[in-house]
Backbone as a ProteinNet text record, in pm:
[ID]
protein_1_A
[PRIMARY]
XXXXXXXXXXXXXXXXXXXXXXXXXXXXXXXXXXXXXXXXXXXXXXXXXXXXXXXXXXXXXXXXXXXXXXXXXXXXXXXXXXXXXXXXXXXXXXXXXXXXXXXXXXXXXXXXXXXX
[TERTIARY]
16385.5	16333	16207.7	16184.8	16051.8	15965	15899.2	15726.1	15640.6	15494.2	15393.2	15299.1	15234.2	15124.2	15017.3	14954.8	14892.3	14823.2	14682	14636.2	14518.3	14510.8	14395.1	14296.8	14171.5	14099.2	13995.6	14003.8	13879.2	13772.4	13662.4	13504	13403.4	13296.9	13198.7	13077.7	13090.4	13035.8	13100.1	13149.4	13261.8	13154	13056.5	12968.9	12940	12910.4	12906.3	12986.5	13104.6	13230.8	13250.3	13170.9	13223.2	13135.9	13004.3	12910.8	12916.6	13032.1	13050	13185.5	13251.3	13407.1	13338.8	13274	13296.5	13148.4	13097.1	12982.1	13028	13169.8	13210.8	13330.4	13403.5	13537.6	13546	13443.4	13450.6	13522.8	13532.3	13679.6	13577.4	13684.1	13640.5	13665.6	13621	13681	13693.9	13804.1	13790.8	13736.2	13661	13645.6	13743.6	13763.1	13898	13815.2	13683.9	13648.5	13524.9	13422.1	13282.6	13359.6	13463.6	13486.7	13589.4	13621.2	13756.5	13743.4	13801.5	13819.4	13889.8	13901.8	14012.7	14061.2	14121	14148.4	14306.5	14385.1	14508.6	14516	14551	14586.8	14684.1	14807	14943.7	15029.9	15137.8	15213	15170.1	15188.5	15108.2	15201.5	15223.5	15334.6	15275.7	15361.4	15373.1	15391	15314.9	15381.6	15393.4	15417.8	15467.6	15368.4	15272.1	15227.6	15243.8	15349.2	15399.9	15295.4	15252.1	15199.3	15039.3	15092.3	14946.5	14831.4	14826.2	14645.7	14612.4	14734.8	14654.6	14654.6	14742.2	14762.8	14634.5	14625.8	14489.9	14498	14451.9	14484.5	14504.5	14501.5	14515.3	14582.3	14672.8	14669.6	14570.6	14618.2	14553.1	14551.1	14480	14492.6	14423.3	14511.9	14500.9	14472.7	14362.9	14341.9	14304.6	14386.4	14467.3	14366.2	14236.6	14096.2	14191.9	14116.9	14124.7	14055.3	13922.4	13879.9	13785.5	13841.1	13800.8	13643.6	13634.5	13463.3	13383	13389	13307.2	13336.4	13453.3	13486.6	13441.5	13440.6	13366.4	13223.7	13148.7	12994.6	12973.3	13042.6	13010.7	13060.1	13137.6	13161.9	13034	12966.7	12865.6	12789.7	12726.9	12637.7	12608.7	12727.5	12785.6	12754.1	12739.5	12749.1	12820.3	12933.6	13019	13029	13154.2	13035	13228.9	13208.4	13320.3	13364.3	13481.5	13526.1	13646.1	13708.3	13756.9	13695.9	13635.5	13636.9	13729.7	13718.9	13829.5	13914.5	14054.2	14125.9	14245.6	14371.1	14415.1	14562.5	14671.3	14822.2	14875.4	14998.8	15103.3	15123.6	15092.2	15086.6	14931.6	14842.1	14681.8	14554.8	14505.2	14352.1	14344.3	14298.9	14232.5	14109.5	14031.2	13958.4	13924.2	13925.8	13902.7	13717.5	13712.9	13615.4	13602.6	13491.5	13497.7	13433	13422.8	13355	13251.9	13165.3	13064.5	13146	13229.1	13276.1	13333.8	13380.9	13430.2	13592.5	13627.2	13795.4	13772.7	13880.1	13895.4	13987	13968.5	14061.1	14079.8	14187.5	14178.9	14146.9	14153.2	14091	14163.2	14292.1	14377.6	14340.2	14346.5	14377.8	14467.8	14582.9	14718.9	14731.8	14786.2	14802.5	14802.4	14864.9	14880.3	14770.7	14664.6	14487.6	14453	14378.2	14291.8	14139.9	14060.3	13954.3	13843.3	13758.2	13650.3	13548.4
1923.8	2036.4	1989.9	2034	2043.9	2067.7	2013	2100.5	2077.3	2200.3	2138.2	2056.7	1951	1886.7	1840.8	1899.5	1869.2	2014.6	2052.6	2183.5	2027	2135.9	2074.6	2185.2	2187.9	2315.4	2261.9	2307.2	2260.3	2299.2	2213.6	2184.8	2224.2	2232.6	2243.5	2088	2061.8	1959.7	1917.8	1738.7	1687.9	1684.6	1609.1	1616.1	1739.3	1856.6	1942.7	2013.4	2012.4	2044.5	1990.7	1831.9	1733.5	1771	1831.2	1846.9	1983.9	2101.3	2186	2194.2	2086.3	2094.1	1996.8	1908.9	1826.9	1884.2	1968.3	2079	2135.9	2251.8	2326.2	2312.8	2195.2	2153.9	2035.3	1939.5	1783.7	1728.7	1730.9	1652.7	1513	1404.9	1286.2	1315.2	1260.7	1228.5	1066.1	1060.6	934.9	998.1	862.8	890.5	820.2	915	826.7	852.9	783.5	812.9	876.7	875.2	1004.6	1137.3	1197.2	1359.6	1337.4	1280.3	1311.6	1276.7	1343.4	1271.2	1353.1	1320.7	1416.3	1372.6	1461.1	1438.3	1456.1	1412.5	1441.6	1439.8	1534.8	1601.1	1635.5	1585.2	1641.8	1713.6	1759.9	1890.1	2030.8	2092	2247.8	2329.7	2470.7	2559.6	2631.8	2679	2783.1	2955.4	3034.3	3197	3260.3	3383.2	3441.4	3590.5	3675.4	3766.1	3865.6	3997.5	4099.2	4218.2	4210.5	4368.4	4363.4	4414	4458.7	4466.8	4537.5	4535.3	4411.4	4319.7	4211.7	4062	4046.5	3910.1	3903.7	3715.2	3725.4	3697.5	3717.3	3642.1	3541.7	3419.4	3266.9	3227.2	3114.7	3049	3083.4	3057.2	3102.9	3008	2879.7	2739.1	2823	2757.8	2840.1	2716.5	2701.4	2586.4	2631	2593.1	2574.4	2529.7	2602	2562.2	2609.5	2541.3	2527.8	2661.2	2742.8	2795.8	2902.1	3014	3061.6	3111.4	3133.8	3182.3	3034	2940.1	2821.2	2821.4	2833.1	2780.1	2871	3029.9	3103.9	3083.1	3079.9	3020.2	2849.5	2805.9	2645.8	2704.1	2790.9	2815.1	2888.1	2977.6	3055.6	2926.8	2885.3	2787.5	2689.5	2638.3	2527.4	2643.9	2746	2835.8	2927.4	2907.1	2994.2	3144.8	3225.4	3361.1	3445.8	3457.5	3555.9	3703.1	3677.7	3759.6	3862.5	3855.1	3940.2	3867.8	3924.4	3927.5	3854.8	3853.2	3810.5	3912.7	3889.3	4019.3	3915.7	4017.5	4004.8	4001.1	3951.3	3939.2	3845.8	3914.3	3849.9	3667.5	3617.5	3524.5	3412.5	3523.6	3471.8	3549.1	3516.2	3562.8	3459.3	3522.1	3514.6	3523.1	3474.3	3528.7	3436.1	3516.7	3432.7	3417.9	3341.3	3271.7	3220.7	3230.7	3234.9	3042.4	3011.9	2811.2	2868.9	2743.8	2724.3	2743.9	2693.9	2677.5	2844.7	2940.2	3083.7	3046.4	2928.8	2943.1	3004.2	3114.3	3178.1	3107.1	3084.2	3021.5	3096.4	3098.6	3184.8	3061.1	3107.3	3018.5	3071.8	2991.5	3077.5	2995.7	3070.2	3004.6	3038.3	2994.3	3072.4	3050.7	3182.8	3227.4	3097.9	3001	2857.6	2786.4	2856.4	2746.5	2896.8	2843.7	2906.2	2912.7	3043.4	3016.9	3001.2	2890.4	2843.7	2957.7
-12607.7	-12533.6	-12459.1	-12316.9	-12252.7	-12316.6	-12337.8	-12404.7	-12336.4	-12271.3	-12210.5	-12302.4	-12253.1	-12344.8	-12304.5	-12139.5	-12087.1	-12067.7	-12066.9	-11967.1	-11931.8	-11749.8	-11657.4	-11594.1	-11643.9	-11613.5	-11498	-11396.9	-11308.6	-11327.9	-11307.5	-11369.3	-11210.8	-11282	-11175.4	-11213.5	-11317.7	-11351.4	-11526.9	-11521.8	-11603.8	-11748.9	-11711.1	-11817.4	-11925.1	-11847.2	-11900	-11964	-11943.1	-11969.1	-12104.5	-12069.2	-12248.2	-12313.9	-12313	-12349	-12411.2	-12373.9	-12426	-12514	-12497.8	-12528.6	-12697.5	-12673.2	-12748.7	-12866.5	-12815.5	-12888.9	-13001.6	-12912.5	-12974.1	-13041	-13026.3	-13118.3	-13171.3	-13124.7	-13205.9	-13109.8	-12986.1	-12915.6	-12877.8	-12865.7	-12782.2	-12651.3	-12533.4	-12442.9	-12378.6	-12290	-12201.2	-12089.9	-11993.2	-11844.1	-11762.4	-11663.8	-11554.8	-11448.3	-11455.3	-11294.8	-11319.5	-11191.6	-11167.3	-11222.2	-11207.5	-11223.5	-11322.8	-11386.9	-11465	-11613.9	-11696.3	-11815.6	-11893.2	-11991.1	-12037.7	-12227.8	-12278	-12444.8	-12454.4	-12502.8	-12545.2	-12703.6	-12727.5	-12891.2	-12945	-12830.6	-12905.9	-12844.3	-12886.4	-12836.9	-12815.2	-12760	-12699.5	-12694.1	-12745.5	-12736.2	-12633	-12550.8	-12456.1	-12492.9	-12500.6	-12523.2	-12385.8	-12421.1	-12282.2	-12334.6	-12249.7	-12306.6	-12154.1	-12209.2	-12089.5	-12093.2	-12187.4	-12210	-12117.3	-12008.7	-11896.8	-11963.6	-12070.4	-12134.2	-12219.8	-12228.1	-12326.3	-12256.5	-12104.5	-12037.4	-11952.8	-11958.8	-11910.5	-11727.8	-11670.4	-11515.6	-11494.7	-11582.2	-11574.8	-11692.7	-11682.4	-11806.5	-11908	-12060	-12150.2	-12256.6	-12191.5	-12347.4	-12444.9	-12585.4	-12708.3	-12809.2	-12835.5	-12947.6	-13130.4	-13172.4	-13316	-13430.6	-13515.1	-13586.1	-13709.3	-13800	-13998.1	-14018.7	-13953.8	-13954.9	-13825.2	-13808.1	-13695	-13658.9	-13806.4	-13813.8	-13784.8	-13822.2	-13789.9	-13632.3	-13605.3	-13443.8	-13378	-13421.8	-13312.8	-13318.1	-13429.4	-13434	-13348.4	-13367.4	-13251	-13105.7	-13077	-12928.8	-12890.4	-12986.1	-12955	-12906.7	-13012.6	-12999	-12878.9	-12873.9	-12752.4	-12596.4	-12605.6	-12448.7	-12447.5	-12534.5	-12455.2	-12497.6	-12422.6	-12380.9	-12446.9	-12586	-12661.1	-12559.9	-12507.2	-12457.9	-12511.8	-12637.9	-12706.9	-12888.3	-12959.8	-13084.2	-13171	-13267.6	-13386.8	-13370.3	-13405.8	-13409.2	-13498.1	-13548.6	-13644	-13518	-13506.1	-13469.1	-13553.4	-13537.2	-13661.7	-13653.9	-13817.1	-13788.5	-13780.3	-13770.8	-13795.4	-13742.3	-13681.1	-13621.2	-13504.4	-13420.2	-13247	-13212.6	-13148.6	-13075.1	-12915.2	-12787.3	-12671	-12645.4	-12554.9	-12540.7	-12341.2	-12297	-12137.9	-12163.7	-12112.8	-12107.4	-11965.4	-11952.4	-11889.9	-11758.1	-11757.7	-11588.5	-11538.7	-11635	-11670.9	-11692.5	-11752	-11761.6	-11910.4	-11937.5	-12079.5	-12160.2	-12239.3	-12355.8	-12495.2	-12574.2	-12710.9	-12819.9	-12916.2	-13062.2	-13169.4	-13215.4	-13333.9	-13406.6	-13571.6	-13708.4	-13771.9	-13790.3	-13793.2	-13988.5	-14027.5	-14156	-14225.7	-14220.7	-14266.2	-14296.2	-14230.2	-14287.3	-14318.6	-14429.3	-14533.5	-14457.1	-14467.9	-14453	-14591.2	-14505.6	-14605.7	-14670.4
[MASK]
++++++++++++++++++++++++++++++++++++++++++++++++++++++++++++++++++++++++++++++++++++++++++++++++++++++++++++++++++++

């Protein structure tokens, strides 16, 4: 089967970007260049979300924490600006998050990790 395994979010500045990515989740990055760099972590599932009050206007990268309360306290920390809360859907806990540049992203901990 196809799977996506790539998202590419455009920056206003790369540094900063690593400086908040790698703040608030531990990521490495490589550099490919003055503007580029980037982390690969694996396979990425795709959802599909219809319901008008809950889809976001853009893509919606969704990154996969052991624990959501630590990860929403380092996104705080790192800048970024919580745009829906923790909330509960089948299957785990959510919460989105806007980045320095304003791309929104969600933050699951799916029933399968235990929180600390």
């Amino acid at each position: 089967m196809a799977r996506i395994n790539y998202v590419e979010l455009p920056v206003a500045d790369t540094e900063r970007a690593k400086r908040f990515y790698g703040s608030a989740f531990a990521w490495d990055f490589a550099d490919f260049g003055p503007s580029y760099a980037a982390t690969v972590s694996g396979d990425t599932d795709i959802g599909f979300q219809a319901d008008p009050a809950e889809r976001t206007k853009a893509a919606l990268p969704v990154i996969d924490v052991e624990n959501i309360a630590i990860a929403l306290a380092a996104v705080q920390v790192a800048g970024g600006e919580i745009t829906a809360p923790i909330f509960g859907f089948p299957g785990g806990q959510r919460f989105h998050f806007r980045d320095p540049d304003g791309h929104e992203l969600a933050v699951t901990q799916t029933a399968g990790h235990a929180s600390a």
